[in-house]
C-alpha positions in Angstrom: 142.9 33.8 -23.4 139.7 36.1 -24.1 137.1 36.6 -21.8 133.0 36.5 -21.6 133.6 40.0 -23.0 136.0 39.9 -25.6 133.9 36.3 -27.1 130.6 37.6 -26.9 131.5 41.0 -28.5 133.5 39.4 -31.4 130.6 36.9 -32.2 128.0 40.2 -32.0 130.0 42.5 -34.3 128.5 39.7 -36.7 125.2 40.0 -35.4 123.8 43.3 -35.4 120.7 43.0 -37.4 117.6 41.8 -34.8 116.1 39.6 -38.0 119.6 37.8 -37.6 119.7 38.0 -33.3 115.9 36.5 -33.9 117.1 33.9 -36.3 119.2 32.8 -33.4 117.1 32.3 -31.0 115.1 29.5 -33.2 118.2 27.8 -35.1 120.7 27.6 -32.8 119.0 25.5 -30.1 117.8 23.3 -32.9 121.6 22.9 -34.0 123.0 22.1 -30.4 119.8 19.6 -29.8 120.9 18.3 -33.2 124.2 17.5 -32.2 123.7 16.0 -28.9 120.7 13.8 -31.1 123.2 13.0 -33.3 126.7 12.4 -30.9 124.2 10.2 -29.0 124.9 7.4 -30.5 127.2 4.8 -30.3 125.9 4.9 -26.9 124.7 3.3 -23.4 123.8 3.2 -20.2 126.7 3.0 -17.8 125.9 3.9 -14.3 122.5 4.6 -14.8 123.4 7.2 -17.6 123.4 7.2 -21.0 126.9 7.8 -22.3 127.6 8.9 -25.8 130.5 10.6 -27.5 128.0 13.9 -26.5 128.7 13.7 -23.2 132.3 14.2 -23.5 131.4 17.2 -25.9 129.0 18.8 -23.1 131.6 18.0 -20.7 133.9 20.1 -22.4 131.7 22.7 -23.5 130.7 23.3 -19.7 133.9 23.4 -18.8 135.1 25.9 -21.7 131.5 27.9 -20.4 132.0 27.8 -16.5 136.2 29.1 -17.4 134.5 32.7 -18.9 131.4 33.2 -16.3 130.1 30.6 -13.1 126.6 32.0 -14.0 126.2 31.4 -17.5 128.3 28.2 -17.5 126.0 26.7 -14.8 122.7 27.8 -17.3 124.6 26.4 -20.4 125.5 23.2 -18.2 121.5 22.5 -17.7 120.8 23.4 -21.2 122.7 21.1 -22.5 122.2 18.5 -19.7 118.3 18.7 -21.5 119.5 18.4 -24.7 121.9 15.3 -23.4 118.4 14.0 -22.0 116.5 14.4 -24.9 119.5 12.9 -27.1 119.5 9.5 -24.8 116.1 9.4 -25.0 115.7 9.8 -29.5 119.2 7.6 -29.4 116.7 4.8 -28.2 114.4 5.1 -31.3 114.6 3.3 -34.2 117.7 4.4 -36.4 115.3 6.0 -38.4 114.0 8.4 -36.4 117.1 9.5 -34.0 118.6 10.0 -37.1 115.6 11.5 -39.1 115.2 14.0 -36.0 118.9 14.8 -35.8 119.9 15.6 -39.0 116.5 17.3 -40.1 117.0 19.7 -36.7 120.4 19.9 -38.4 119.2 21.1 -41.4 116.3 23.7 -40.7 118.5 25.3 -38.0 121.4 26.0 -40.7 118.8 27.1 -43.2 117.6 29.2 -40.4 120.9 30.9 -39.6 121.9 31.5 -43.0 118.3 33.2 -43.7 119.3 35.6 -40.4 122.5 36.0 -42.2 121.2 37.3 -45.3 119.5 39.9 -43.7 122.7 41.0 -42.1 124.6 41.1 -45.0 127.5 39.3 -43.5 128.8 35.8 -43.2 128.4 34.0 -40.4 131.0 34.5 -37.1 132.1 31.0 -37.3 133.9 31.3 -40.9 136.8 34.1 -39.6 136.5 32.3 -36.1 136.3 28.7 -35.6 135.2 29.5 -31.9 131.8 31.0 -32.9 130.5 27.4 -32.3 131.2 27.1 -29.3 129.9 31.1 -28.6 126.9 31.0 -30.5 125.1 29.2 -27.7 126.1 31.3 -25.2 125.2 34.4 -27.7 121.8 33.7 -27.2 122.2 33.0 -23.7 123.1 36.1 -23.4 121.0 37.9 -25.3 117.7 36.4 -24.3 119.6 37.5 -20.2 119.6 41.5 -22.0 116.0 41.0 -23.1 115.0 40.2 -19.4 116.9 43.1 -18.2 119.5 41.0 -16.7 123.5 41.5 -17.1 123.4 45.4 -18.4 126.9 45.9 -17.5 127.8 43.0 -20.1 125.6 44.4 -22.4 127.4 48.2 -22.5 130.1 46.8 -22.3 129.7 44.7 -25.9 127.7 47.2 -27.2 130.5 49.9 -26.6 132.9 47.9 -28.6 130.6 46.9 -31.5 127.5 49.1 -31.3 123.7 48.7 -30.6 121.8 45.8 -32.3 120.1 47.6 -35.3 116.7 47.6 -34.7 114.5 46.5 -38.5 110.9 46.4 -39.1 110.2 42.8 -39.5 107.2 43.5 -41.3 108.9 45.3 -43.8 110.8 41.9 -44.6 108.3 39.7 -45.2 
């Protein structure tokens, strides 16, 4: 089984580019909100919680998290418990708007990614690896825990197998 390193480093050889680590950081939270939205429903309260078909999938996914590193699985666990949350709470809307808030978070987060993407010049990680959904999260986890100066041994340790994120002048792109 791979480890915390061996994920995280496969999933960043495809994310080099900081336009495409930036892109990240907005469309991937609005693609896992967008799925718990969406798995919210069929749904109910049982036990003073709403249970959905998402809660089996955040079950899982914390479990699959907490297997490759107790810190970040604990993080990823409250992340998604919010997105859970907020998923109970737009599963009580109208149908309209749970699913008018699902699949348009959906949507702009996937147009999101694949604008990050063409700036990398590479396909996203999850088309060679069916496990890049599950890493992407925990990607930007990760990274936003390098930007605060936290986990630096994890860091050199991807960045010796796949190199430094390519700093680009984001003015230049626009």
């Amino acid at each position: 089984m791979k480890n915390l390193t061996d994920h995280l480093s496969q999933y960043a050889s495809y994310h080099r580019d900081t336009r495409n680590v930036v892109s990240h950081f907005l469309g991937i939270p609005m693609i896992v909100f967008a799925v718990a939205v969406l798995l919210s429903l069929p749904g109910g309260f049982v036990g003073g919680f709403w249970l959905s078909p998402a809660t089996f999938v955040v079950l899982a996914s914390t479990v699959f998290y907490l297997r490759l590193d107790v810190a970040f699985g604990v993080l990823m666990a409250v992340l998604l418990g919010l997105c859970l949350w907020g998923g109970a709470l737009l599963a009580q809307q109208p149908i309209l708007v749970w699913l008018s808030a699902g699949l348009g978070l959906f949507i702009v987060g996937w147009a999101i990614q694949f604008v990050g993407h063409y700036y990398e010049g590479r396909k996203p990680a999850f088309i060679d690896d069916i496990s890049g959904l599950i890493i992407g999260p925990l990607f930007v986890v990760a990274e936003l825990a390098f930007l605060l100066g936290m986990r630096k041994d994890l860091q050199h340790a991807i960045e010796q197998r796949v190199g430094a994120t390519r700093k680009r002048d984001m003015k230049a792109t626009i």
